[in-house]
LUMTORKOL-947230 format. One record per residue: z, y, x of N, C-alpha, C in turn; chain; residue number from 1. Coordinates in steps of 0.1 Angstrom, whole numbers, padded with zeros to 4 digits, always signed. Last residue first. Example, Ala and Ser with C-alpha at 12.3 -4.5 7.8 and 13.67 -1.06 7.14 Angstrom:
LUMTORKOL-947230
+-------+-------+-------+-------+-------+-------+-------+-------+-------+--------+-----+
:  n.zz :  n.yy :  n.xx : ca.zz : ca.yy : ca.xx :  c.zz :  c.yy :  c.xx : chaine : num :
+-------+-------+-------+-------+-------+-------+-------+-------+-------+--------+-----+
: +0071 : -0022 : +0128 : +0071 : -0011 : +0137 : +0079 : +0000 : +0129 :      A :   2 :
: +0078 : -0057 : +0132 : +0078 : -0045 : +0123 : +0078 : -0033 : +0132 :      A :   1 :
+-------+-------+-------+-------+-------+-------+-------+-------+-------+--------+-----+
This chain:
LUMTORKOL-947230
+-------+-------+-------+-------+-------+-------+-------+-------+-------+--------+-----+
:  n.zz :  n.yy :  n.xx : ca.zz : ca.yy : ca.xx :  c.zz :  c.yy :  c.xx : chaine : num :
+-------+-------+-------+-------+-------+-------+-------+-------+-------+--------+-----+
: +0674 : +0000 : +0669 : +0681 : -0017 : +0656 : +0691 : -0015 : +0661 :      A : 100 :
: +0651 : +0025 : +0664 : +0667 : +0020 : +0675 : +0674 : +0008 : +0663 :      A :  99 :
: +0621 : +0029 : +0666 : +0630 : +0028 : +0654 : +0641 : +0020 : +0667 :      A :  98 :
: +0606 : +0062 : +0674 : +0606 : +0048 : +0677 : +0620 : +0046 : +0668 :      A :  97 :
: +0577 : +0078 : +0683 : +0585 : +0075 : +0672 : +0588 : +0060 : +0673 :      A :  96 :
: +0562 : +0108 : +0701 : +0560 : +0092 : +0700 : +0576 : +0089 : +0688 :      A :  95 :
: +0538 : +0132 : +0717 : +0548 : +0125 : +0714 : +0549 : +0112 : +0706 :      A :  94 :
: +0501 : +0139 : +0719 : +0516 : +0143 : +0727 : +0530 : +0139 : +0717 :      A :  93 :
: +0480 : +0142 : +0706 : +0483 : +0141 : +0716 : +0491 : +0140 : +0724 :      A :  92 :
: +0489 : +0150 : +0677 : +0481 : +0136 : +0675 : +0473 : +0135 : +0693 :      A :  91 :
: +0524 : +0155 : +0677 : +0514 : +0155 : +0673 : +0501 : +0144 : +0679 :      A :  90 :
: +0548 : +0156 : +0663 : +0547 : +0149 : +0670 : +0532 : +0148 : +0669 :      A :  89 :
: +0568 : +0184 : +0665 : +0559 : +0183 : +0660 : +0556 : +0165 : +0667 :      A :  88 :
: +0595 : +0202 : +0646 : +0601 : +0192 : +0656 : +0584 : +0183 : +0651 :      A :  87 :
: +0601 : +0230 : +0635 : +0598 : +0217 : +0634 : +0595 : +0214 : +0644 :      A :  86 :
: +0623 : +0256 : +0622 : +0612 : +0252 : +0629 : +0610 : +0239 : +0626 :      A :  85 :
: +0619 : +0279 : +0596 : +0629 : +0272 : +0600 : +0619 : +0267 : +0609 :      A :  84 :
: +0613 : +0304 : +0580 : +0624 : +0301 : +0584 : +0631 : +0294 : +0593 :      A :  83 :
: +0579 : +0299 : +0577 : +0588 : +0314 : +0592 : +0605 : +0312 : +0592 :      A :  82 :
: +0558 : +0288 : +0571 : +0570 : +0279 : +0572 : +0582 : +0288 : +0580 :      A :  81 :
: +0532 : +0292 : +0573 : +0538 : +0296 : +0559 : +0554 : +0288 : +0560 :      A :  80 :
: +0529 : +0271 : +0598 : +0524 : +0285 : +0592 : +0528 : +0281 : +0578 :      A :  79 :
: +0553 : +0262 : +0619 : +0548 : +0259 : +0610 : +0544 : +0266 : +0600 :      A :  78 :
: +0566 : +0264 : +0651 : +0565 : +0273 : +0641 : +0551 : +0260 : +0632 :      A :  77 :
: +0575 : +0235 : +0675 : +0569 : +0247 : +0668 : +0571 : +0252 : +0652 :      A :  76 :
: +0585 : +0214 : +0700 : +0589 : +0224 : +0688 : +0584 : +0233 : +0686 :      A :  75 :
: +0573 : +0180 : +0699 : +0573 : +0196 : +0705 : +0575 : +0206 : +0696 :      A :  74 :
: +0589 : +0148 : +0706 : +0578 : +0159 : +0701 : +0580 : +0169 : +0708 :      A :  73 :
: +0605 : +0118 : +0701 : +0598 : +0127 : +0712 : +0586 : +0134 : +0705 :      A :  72 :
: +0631 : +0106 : +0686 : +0616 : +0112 : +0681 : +0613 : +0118 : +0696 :      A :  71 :
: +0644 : +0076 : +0673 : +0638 : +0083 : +0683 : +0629 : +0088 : +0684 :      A :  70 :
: +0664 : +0068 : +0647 : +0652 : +0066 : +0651 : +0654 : +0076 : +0667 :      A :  69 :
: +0680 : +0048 : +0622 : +0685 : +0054 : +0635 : +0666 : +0053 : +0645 :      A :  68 :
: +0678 : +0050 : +0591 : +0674 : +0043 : +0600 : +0674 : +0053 : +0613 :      A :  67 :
: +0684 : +0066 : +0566 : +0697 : +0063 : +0569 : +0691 : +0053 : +0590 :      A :  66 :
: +0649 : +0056 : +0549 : +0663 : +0064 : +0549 : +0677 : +0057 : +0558 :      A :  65 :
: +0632 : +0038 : +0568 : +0630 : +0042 : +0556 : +0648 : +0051 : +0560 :      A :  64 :
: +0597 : +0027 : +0587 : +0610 : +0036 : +0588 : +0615 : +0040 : +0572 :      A :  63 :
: +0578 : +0012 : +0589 : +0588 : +0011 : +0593 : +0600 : +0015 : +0590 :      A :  62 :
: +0553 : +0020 : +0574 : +0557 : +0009 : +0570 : +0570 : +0001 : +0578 :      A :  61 :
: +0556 : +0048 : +0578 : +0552 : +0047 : +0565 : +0555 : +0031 : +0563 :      A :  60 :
: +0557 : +0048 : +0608 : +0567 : +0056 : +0597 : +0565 : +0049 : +0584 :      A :  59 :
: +0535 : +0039 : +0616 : +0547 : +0033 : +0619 : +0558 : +0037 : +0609 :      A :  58 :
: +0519 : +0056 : +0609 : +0514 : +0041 : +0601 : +0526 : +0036 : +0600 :      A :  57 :
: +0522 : +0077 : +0623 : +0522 : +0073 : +0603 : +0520 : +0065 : +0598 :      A :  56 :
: +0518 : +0069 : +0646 : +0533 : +0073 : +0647 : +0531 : +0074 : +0627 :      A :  55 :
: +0490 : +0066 : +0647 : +0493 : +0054 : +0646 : +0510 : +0053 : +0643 :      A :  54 :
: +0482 : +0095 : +0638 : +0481 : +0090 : +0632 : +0485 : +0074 : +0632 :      A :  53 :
: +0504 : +0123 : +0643 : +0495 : +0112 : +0650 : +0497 : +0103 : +0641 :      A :  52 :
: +0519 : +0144 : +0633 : +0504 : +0142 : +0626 : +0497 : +0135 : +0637 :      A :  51 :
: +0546 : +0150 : +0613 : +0539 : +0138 : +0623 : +0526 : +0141 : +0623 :      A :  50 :
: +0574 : +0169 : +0625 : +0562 : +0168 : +0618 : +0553 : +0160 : +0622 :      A :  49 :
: +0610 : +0171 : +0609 : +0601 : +0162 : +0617 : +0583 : +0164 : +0609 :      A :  48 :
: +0637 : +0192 : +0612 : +0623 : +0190 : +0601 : +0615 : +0183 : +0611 :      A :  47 :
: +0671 : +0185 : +0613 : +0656 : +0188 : +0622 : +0645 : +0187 : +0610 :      A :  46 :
: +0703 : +0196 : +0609 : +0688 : +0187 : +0606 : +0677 : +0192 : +0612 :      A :  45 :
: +0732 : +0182 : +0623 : +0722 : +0192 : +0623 : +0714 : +0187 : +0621 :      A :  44 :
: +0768 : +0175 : +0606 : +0755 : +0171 : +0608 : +0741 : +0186 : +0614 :      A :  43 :
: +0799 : +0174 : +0616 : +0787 : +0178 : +0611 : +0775 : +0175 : +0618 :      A :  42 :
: +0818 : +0158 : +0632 : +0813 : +0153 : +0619 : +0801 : +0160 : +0611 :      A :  41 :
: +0812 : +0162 : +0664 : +0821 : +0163 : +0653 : +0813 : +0156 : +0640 :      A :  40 :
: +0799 : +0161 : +0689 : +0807 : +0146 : +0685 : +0814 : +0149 : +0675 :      A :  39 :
: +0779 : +0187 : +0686 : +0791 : +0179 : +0693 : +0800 : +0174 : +0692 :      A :  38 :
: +0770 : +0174 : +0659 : +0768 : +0183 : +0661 : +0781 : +0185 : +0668 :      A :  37 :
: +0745 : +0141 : +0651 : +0757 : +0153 : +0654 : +0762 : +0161 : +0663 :      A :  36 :
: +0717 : +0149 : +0633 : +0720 : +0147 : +0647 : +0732 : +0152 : +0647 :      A :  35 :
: +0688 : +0137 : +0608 : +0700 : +0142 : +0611 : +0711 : +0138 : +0625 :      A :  34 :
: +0658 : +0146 : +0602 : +0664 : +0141 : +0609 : +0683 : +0151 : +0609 :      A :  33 :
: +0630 : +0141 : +0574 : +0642 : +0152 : +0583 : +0654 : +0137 : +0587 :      A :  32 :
: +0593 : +0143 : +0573 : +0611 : +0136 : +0577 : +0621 : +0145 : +0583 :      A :  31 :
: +0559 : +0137 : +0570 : +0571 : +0148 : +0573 : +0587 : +0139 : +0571 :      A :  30 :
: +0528 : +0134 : +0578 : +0540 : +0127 : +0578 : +0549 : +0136 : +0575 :      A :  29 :
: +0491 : +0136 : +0569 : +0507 : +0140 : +0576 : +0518 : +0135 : +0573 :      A :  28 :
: +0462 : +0122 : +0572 : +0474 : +0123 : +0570 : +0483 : +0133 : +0577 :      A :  27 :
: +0424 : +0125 : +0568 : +0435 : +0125 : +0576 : +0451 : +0130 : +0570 :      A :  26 :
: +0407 : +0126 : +0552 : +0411 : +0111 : +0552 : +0418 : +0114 : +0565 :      A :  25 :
: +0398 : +0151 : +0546 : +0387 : +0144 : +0551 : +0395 : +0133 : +0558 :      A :  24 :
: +0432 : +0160 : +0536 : +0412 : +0163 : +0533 : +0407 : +0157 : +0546 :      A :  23 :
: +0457 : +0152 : +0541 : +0453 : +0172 : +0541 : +0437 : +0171 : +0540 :      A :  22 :
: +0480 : +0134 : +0520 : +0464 : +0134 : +0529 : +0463 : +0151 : +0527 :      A :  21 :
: +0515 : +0127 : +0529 : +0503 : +0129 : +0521 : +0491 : +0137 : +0528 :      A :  20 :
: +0548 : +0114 : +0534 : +0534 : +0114 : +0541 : +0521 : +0118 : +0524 :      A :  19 :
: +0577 : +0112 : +0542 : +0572 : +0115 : +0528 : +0555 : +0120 : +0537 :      A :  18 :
: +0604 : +0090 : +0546 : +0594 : +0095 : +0552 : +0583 : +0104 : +0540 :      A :  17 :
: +0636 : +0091 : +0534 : +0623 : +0078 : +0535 : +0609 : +0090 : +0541 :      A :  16 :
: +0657 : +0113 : +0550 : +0657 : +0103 : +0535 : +0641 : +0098 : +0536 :      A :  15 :
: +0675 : +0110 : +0569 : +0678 : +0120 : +0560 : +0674 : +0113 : +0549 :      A :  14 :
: +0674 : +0094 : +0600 : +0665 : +0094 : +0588 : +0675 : +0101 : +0573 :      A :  13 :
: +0693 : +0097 : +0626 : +0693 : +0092 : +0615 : +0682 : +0101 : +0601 :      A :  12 :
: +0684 : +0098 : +0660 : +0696 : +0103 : +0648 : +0689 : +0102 : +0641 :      A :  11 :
: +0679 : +0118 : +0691 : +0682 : +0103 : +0682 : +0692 : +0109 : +0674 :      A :  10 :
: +0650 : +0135 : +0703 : +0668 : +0138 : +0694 : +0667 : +0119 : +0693 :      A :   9 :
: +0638 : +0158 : +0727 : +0635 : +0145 : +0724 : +0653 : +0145 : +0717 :      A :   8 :
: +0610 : +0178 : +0735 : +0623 : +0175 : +0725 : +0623 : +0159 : +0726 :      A :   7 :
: +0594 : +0201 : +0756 : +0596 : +0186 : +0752 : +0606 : +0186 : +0747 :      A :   6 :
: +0579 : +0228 : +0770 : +0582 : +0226 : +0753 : +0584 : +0208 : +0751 :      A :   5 :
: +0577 : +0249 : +0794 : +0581 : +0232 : +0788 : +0585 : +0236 : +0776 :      A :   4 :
: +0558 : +0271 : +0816 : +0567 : +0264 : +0807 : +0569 : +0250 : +0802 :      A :   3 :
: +0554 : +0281 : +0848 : +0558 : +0271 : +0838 : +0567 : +0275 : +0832 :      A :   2 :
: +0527 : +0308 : +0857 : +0539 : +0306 : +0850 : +0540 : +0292 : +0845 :      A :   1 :
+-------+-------+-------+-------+-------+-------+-------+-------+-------+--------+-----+
């Protein structure tokens, strides 16, 4: 059996990247993304989850609120997280890029 799990959104930084350490000197990232919602005025938010470590460096010294970005990740469940999903960029498989 295939399956595919690839996301890829452009759209705007909600608000400044918010990264803190989970123990033995490894980081997470988190960010929400805002995308509109066929060419109308509402907005849909994404929960962005970073845990490659060179895509935190980029975030944390690149990226700040309102900045038009490009996410390639994979959408999963997030334990203790059952409402909503996230959008994962993890520390083999996706990538973060800033659009000028």
């Amino acid at each position: 059996m295939f399956t595919l799990n690839h996301v890829y959104l452009i759209g705007r930084l909600a608000e400044n990247p918010q990264s803190f350490c989970i123990g033995h000197g490894e980081k997470l990232t988190t960010f929400t993304l805002l995308t509109p919602i066929d060419g109308s005025e509402q907005l849909q938010t994404h929960h962005i989850l970073v845990e490659n470590q060179l895509c935190i460096t980029y975030a944390e010294s690149c990226l700040s609120a309102d900045n038009l970005v490009f996410v390639e990740g994979q959408l999963d469940h997030v334990a203790g997280e059952s409402d909503r999903s996230w959008i994962v960029i993890s520390k083999t498989f996706g990538g973060l890029h800033s659009i000028r």
